[in-house]
N, C-alpha and C positions, 0 to 999 in steps of 0.2 A: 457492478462488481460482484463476485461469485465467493458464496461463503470460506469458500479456499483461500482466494485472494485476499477474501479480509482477513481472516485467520493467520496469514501469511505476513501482511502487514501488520497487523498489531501486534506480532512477537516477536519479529525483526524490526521495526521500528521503537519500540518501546524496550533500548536499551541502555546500559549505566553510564554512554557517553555523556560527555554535558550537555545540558539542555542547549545550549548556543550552538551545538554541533549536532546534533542531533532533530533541531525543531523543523526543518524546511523537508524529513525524512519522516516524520513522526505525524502530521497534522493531518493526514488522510486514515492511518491506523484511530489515532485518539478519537476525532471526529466517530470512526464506525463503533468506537463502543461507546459513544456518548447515543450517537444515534439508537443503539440496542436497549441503553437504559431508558431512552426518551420512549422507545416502543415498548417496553415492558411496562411504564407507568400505566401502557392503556390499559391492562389487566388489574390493577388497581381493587381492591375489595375497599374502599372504605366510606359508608353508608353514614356512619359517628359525625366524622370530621372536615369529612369531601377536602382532604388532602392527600393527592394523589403523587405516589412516588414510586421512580423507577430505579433499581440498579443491576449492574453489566460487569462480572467478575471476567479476567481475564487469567487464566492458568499458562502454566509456562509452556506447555505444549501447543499452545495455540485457542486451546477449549474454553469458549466463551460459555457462561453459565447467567440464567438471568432471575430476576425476582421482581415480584411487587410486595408491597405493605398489604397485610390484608390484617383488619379489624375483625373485631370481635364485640357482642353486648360486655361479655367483659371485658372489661379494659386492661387485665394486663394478661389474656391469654391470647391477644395479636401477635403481628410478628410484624417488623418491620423490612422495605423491601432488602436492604445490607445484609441483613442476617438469613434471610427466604433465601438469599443466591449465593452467598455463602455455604449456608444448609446443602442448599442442591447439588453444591460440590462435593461437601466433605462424603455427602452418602454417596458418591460415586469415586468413594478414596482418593480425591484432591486435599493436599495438607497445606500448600502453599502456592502463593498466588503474585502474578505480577501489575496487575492494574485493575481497579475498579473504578466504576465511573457511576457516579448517583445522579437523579434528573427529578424534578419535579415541576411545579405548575408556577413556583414562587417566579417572578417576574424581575423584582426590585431589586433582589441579591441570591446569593447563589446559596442552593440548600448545603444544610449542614447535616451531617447524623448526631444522632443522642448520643448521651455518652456508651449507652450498653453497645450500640453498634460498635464505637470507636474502641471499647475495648472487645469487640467480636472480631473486627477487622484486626485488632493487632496481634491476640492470639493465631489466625491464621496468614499472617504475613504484613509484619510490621515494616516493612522495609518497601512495601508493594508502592507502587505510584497511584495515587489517588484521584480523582478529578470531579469535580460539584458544579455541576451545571444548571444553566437558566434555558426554557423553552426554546428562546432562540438562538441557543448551541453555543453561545460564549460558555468560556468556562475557567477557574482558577485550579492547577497545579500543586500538588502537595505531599509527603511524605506520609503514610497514616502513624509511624513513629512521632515524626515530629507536633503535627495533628493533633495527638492524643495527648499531648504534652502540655499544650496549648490553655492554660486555664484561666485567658481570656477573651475565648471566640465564643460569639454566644448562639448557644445551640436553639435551632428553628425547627430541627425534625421534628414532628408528631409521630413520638414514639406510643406505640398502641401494644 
């Protein structure tokens, strides 16, 4: 599939249909930005923690932006990869955003972002469709509104 094509699918797929009408249209779209954030983990900077994680913003035009976590000796002038592909947008004047998809190494359950993410993600598009994946591309569905709301999901990112 041609960066077009997937472009093409993930922003016509990924619409405010309901999900029951919309999932047999949407799983080839969602899939490509889980796959982007799965490959952006491989860029990974983190030396500290060897927690490696990917994420795969999705703008409304189609413009997929991606990030990894990258570490720092100190510890809190990292960046985690949510907020790296976030960043990558807004300096290229994206304000708002319709899907991001986080990937990491974790196996057992599907990563989570810190809270600074969760409130970075909702600053720039609370409303956006969300998706937290495991290596082998299963993944959980979510609102980062409601997400962030959530103050009993327990967070797993290693935020650096």
């Amino acid at each position: 599939m041609s960066t077009w094509q997937l472009r093409a699918e993930l922003v016509n797929s990924l619409s405010p249909e309901p999900r029951s009408q919309r999932l047999h249209r949407t799983q080839e779209g969602v899939m490509g930005l889980i796959r982007m954030s799965l490959d952006a983990k491989e860029f990974a900077y983190c030396p500290y923690s060897k927690f490696r994680v990917g994420a795969a913003v999705l703008a409304h035009d189609g413009r997929v932006f991606t990030g990894c976590n990258v570490e720092n000796a100190c510890y809190n002038l990292g960046i985690c990869a949510e907020r790296n592909a976030i960043s990558k947008a807004v300096s290229e004047g994206y304000r708002d955003f319709k899907a991001i998809a986080i990937a990491s190494d974790l196996s057992d359950q599907f990563i989570s972002p810190c809270g600074g993410c969760r409130q970075f993600m909702r600053e720039f598009g609370a409303s956006c469709n969300m998706y937290l994946s495991k290596p082998d591309r299963s993944y959980v569905e979510m609102r980062v509104y409601i997400y962030l709301n959530d103050i009993y999901v327990l967070c797993v990112c290693v935020c650096v």
